[in-house]
N, CA, C and O atoms as a GROMACS GRO file, in nm:
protein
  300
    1UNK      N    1   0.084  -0.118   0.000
    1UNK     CA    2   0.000   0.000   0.000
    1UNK      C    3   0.088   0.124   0.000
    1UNK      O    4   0.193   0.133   0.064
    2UNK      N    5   0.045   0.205  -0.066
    2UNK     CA    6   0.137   0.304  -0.036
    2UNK      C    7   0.116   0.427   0.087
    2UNK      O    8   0.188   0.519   0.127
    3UNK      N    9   0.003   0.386   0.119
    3UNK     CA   10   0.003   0.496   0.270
    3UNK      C   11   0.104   0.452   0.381
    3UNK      O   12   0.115   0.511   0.488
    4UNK      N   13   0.184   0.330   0.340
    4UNK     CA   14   0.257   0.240   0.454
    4UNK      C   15   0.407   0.274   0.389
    4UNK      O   16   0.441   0.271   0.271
    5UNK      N   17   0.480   0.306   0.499
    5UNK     CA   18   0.633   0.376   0.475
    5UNK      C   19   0.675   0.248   0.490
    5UNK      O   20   0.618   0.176   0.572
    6UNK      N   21   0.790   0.196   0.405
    6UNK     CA   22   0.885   0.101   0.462
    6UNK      C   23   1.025   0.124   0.486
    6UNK      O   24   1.113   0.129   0.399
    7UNK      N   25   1.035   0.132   0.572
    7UNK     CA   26   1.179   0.146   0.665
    7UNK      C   27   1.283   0.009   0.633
    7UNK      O   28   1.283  -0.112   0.655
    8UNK      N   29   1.348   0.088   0.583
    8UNK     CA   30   1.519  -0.027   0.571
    8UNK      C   31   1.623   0.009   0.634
    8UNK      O   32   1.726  -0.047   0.596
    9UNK      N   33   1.636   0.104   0.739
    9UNK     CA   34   1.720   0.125   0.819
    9UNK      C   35   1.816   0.193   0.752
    9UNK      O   36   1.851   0.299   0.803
   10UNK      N   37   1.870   0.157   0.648
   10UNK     CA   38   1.975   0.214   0.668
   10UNK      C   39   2.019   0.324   0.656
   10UNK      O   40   2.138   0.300   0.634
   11UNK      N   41   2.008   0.432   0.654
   11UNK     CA   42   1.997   0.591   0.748
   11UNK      C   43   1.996   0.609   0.858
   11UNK      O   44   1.994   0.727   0.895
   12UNK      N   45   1.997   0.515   0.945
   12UNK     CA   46   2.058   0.514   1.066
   12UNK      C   47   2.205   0.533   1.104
   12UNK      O   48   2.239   0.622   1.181
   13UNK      N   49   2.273   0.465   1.058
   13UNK     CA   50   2.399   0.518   1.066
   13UNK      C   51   2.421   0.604   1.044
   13UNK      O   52   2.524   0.629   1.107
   14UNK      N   53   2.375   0.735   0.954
   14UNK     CA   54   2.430   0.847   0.875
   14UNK      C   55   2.344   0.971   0.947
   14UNK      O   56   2.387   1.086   0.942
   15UNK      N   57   2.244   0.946   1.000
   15UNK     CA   58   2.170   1.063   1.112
   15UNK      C   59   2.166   1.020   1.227
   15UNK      O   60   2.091   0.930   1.264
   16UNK      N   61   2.270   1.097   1.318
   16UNK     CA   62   2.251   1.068   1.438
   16UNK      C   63   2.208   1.184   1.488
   16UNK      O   64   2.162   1.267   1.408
   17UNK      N   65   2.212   1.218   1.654
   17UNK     CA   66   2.121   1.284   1.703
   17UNK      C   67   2.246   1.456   1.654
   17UNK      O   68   2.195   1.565   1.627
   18UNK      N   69   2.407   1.433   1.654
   18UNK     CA   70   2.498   1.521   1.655
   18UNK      C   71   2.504   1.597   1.469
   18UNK      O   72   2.547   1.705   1.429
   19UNK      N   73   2.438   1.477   1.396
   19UNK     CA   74   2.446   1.556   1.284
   19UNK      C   75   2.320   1.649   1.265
   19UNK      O   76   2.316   1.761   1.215
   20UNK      N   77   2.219   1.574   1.316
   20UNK     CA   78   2.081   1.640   1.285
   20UNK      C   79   2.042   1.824   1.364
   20UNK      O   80   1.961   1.914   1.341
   21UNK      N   81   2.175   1.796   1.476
   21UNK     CA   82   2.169   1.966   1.502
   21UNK      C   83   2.292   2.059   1.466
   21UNK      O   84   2.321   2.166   1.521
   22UNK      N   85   2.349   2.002   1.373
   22UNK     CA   86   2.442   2.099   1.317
   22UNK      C   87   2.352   2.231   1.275
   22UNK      O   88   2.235   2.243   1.308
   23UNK      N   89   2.432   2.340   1.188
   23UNK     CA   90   2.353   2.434   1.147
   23UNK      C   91   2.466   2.445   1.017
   23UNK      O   92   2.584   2.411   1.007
   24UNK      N   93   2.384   2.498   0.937
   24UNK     CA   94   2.513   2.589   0.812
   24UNK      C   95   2.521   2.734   0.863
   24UNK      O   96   2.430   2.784   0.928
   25UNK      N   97   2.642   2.802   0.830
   25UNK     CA   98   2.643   2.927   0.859
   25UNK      C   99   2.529   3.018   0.723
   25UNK      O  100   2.530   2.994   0.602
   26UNK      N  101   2.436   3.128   0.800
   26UNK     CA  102   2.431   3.191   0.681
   26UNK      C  103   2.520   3.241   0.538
   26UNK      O  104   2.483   3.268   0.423
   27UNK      N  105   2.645   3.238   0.603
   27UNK     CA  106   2.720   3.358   0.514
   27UNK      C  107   2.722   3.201   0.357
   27UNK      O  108   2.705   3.238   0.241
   28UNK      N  109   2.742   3.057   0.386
   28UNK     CA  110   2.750   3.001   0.310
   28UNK      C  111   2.641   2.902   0.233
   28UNK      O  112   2.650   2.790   0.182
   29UNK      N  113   2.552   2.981   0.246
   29UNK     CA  114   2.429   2.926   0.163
   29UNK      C  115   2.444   3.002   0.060
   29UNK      O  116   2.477   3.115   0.093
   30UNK      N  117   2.432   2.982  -0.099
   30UNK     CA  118   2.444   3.033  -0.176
   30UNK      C  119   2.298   3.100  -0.254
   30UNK      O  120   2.301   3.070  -0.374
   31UNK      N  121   2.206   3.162  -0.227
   31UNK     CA  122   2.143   3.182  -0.280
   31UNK      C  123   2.112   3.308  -0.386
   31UNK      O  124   2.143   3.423  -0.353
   32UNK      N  125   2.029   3.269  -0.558
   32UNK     CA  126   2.004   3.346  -0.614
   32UNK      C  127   2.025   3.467  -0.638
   32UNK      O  128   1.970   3.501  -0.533
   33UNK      N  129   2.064   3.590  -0.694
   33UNK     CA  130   1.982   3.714  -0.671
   33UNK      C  131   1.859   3.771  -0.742
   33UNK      O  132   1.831   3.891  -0.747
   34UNK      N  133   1.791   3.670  -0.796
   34UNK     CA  134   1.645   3.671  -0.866
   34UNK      C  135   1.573   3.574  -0.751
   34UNK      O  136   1.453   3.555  -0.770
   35UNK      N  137   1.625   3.516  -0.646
   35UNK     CA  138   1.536   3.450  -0.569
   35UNK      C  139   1.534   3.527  -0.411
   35UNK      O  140   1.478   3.493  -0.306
   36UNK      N  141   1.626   3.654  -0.446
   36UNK     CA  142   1.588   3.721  -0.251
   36UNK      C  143   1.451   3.810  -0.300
   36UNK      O  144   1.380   3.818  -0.400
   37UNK      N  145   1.458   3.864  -0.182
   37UNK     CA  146   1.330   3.977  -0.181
   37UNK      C  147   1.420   4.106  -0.220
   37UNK      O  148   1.539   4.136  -0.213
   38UNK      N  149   1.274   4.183  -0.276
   38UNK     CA  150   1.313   4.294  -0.330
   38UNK      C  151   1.413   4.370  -0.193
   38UNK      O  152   1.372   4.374  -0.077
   39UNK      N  153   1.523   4.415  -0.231
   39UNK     CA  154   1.568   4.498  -0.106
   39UNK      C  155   1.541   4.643  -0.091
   39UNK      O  156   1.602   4.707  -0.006
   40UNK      N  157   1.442   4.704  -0.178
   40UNK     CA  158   1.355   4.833  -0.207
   40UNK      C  159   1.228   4.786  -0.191
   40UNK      O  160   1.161   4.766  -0.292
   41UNK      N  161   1.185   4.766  -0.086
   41UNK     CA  162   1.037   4.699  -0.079
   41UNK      C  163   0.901   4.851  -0.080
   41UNK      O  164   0.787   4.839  -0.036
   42UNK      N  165   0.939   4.937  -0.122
   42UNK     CA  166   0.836   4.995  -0.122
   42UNK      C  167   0.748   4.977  -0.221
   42UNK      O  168   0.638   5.029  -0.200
   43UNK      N  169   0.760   4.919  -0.323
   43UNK     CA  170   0.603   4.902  -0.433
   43UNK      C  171   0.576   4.743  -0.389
   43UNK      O  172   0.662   4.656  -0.376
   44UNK      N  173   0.440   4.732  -0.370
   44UNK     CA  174   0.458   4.596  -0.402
   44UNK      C  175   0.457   4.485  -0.289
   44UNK      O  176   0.509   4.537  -0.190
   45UNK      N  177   0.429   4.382  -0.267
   45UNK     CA  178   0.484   4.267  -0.139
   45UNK      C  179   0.638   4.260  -0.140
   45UNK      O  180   0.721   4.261  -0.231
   46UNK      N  181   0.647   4.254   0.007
   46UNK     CA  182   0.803   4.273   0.044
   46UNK      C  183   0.839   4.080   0.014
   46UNK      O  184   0.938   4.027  -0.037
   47UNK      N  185   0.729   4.025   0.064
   47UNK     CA  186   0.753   3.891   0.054
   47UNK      C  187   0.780   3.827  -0.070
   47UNK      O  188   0.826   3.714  -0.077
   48UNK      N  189   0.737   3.932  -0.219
   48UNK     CA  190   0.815   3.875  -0.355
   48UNK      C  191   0.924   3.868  -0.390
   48UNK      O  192   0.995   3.946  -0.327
   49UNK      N  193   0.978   3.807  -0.468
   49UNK     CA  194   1.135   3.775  -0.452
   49UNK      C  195   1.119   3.856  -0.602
   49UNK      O  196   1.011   3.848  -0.661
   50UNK      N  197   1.190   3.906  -0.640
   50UNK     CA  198   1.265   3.972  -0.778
   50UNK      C  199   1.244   3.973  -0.893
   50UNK      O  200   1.246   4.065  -0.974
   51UNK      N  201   1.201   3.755  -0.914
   51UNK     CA  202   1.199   3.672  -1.028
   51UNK      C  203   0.988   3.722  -1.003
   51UNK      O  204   0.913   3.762  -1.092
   52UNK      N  205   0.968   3.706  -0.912
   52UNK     CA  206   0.810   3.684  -0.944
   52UNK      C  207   0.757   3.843  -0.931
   52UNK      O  208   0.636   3.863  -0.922
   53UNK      N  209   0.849   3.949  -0.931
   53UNK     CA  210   0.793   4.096  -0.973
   53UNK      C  211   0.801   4.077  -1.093
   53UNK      O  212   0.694   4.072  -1.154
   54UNK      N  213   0.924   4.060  -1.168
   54UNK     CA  214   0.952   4.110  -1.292
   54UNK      C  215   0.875   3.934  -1.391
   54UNK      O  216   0.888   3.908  -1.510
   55UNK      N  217   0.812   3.860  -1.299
   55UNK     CA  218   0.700   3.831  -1.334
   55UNK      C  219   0.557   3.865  -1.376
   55UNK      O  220   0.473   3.802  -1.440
   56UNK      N  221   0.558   3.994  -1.318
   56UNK     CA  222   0.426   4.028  -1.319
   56UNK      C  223   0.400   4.118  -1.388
   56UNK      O  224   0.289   4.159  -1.419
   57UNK      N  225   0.584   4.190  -1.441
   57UNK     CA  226   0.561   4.263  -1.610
   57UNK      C  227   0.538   4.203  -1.674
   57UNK      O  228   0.454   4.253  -1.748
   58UNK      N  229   0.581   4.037  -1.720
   58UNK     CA  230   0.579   4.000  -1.816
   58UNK      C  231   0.428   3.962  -1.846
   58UNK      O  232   0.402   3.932  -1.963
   59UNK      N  233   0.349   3.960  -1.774
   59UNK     CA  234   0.225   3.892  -1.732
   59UNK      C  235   0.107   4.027  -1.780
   59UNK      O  236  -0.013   4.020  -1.807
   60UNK      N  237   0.165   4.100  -1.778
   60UNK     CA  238   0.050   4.177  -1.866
   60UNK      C  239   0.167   4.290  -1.963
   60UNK      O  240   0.154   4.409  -1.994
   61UNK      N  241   0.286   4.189  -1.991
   61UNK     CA  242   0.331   4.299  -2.149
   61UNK      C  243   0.407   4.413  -2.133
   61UNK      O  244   0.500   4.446  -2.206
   62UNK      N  245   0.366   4.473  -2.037
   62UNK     CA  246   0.429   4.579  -1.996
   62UNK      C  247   0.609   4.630  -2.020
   62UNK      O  248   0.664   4.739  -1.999
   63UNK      N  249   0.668   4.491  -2.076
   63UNK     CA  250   0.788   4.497  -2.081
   63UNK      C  251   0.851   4.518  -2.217
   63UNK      O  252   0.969   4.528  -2.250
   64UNK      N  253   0.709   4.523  -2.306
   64UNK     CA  254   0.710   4.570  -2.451
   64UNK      C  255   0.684   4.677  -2.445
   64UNK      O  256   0.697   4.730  -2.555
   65UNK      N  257   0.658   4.730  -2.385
   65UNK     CA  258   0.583   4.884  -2.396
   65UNK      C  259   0.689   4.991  -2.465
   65UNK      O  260   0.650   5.098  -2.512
   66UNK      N  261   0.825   4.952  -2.467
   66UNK     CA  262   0.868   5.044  -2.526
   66UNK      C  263   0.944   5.049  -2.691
   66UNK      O  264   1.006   5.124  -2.767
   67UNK      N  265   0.876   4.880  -2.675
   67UNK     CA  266   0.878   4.879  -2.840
   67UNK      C  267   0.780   4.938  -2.946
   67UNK      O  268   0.790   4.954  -3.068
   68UNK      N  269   0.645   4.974  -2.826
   68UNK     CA  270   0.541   4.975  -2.927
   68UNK      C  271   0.524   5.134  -2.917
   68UNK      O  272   0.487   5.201  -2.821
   69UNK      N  273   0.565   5.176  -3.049
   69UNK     CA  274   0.536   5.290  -3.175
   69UNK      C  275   0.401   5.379  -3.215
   69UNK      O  276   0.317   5.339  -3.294
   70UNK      N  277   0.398   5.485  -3.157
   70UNK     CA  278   0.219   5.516  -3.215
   70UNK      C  279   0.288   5.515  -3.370
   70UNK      O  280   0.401   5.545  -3.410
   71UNK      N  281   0.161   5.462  -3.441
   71UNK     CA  282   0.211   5.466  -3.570
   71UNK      C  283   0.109   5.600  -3.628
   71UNK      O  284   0.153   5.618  -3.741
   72UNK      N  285   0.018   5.681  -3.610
   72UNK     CA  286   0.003   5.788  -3.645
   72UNK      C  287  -0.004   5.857  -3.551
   72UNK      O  288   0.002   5.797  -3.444
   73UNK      N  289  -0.023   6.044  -3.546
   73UNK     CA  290  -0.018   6.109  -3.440
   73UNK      C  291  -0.122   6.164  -3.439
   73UNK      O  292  -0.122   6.182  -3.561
   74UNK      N  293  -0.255   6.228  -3.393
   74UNK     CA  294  -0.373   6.305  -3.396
   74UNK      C  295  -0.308   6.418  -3.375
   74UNK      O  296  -0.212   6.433  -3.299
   75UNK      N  297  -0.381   6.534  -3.471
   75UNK     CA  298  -0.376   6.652  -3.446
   75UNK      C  299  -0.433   6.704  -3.494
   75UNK      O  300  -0.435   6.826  -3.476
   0.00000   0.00000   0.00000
């Protein structure tokens, strides 16, 4: 069945109680700079990361906008 875990042990040897509370230092996690939060959080959720703002130009076009040309002028 698959609601039933089967245990083979062997990960026991390799997690003990001394590895499981190590920590990594922040300074060496390597993460993104399209995956932090904006570090100018005033427009917008502070909780979006970079990649999913400049998501949300692409998502309505906005990032063409300066290709597109009036092609006549009223006057």
């Amino acid at each position: 069945m698959d609601s039933n875990v089967a245990r083979n042990g062997r990960l026991i040897d390799i997690v003990d109680s001394s590895w499981r509370e190590e920590k990594l230092p922040d300074e060496h996690i390597a993460v993104p700079a399209a995956e932090l939060p904006d570090p100018e959080p005033d427009n917008g959720n502070p909780q979006e990361t970079l990649r999913e703002q400049e998501q949300k130009w692409t998502d309505l076009a906005l990032n063409k906008i300066h290709r597109i040309t009036p092609s006549t002028v009223a006057s």
